[in-house]
Each structure stands twice: as structure tokens, then as C-alpha cells.
C-alpha positions as CSV (number, residue, x, y, z in Angstrom):
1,X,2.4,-78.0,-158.5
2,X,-0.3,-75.2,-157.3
3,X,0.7,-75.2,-153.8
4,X,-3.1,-75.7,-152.7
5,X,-4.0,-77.1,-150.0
6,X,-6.5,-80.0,-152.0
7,X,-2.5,-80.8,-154.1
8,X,-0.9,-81.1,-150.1
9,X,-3.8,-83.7,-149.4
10,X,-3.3,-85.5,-152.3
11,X,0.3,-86.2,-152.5
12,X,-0.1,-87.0,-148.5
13,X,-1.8,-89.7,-149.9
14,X,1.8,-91.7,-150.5
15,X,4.5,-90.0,-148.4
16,X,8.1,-89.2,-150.4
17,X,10.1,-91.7,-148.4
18,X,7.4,-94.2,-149.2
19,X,7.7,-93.3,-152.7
20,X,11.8,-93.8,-153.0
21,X,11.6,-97.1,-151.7
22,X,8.7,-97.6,-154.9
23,X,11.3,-95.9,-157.7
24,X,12.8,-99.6,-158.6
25,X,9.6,-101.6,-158.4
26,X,7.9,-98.5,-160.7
27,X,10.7,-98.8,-163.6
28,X,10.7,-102.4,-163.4
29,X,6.9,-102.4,-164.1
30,X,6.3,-104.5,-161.0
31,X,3.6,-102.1,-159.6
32,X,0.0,-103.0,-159.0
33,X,-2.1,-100.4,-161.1
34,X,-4.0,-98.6,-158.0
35,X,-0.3,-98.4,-156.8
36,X,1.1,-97.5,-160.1
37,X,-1.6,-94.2,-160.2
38,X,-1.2,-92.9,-156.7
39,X,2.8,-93.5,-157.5
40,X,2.5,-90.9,-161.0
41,X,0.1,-88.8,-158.9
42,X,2.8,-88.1,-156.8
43,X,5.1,-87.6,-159.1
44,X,2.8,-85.5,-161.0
45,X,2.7,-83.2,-158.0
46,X,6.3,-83.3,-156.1
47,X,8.8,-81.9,-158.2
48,X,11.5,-83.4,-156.0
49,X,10.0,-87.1,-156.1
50,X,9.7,-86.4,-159.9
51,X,13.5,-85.6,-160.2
52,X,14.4,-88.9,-158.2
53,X,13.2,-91.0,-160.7
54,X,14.9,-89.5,-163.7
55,X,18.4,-89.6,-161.6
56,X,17.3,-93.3,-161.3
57,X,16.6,-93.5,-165.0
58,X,19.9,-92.0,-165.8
59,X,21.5,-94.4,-163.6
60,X,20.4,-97.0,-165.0
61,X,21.1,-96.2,-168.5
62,X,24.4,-94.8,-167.8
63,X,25.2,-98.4,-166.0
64,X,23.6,-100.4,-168.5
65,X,26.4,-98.8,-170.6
66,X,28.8,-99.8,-168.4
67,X,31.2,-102.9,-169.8
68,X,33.7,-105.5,-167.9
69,X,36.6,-103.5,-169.4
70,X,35.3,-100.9,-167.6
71,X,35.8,-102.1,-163.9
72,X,39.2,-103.5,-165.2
73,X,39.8,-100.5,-166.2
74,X,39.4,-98.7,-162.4
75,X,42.0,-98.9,-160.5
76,X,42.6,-101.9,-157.9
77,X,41.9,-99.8,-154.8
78,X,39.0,-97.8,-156.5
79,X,37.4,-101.0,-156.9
80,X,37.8,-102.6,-153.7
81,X,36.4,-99.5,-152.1
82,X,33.0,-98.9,-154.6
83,X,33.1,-103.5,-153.9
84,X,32.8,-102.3,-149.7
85,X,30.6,-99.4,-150.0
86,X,27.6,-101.6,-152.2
87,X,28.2,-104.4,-149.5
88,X,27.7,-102.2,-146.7
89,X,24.7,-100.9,-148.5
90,X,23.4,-104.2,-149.5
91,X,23.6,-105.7,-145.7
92,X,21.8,-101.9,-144.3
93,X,19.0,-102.9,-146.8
94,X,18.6,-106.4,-145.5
């Protein structure tokens, strides 16, 4: 990023909280192009937005990595309270 003012305009152009909500629709390959270009522009320009979507790539390979022996293996509370907290986040979301 230059820190100029013509890179502030640009990356106004789709605002960060905007682009978090895109991360899962961009991986998945679900974007329409003209959305798929101002998306990487962003990126291209915002470090921090840039950073988000490698912590969701990691995320996503580290769970794909994840098998059912592994939530056996957690313990019975441990479970139950990881179960709540993605319910609770799944009814915020809807």
C-alpha cells in the first residue's frame, strides 16, 4: 500500500466490513467477476483485509484436516461448549 490518497479512493470502493462478509463466497469461487476484481483490488491494497483471508484459508485447511476421532477425542464438556458457541453464532447470522 502507498498510503495515497488515489489507493484511499480505491479501496473505498468496497468497505472492509463489506469485504469479510465476501471472504467465504471469494474462496468458494461463487463471486461474479466485476465482484471478484474490486474484491482482489482490495485485498491488493489493505493489508489487514489481505491477512483475513489467509486466517480463513488456514482455517479451512486446518479443519479440513480435522477427523471424527477428533471431536471424540475432546472432552464431553469441551464439546458441548464449542456445539453452543457455533449455535449461538449460527442463529446471530440468521
Amino acid at each position: 500500500m502507498t498510503g495515497t490518497m488515489d489507493n484511499i479512493a480505491d479501496i473505498a470502493d468496497i468497505h472492509c466490513i463489506e469485504f469479510v462478509e465476501l471472504v467465504t463466497e471469494y474462496l468458494d469461487a461463487t463471486m461474479a467477476d466485476v465482484d471478484r476484481i474490486r474484491f482482489e483490488h482490495h485485498a491488493d491494497l489493505c493489508p489487514g483485509c489481505a491477512e483475513i483471508v489467509e486466517q480463513f484459508r488456514a482455517v479451512i485447511l486446518t479443519a479440513g484436516a480435522l477427523r471424527p476421532a477428533d471431536a471424540a477425542a475432546l472432552p464431553t464438556e469441551t464439546r458441548s461448549q464449542l456445539i453452543d458457541i457455533f449455535r449461538s453464532w449460527r442463529s446471530e447470522r440468521s
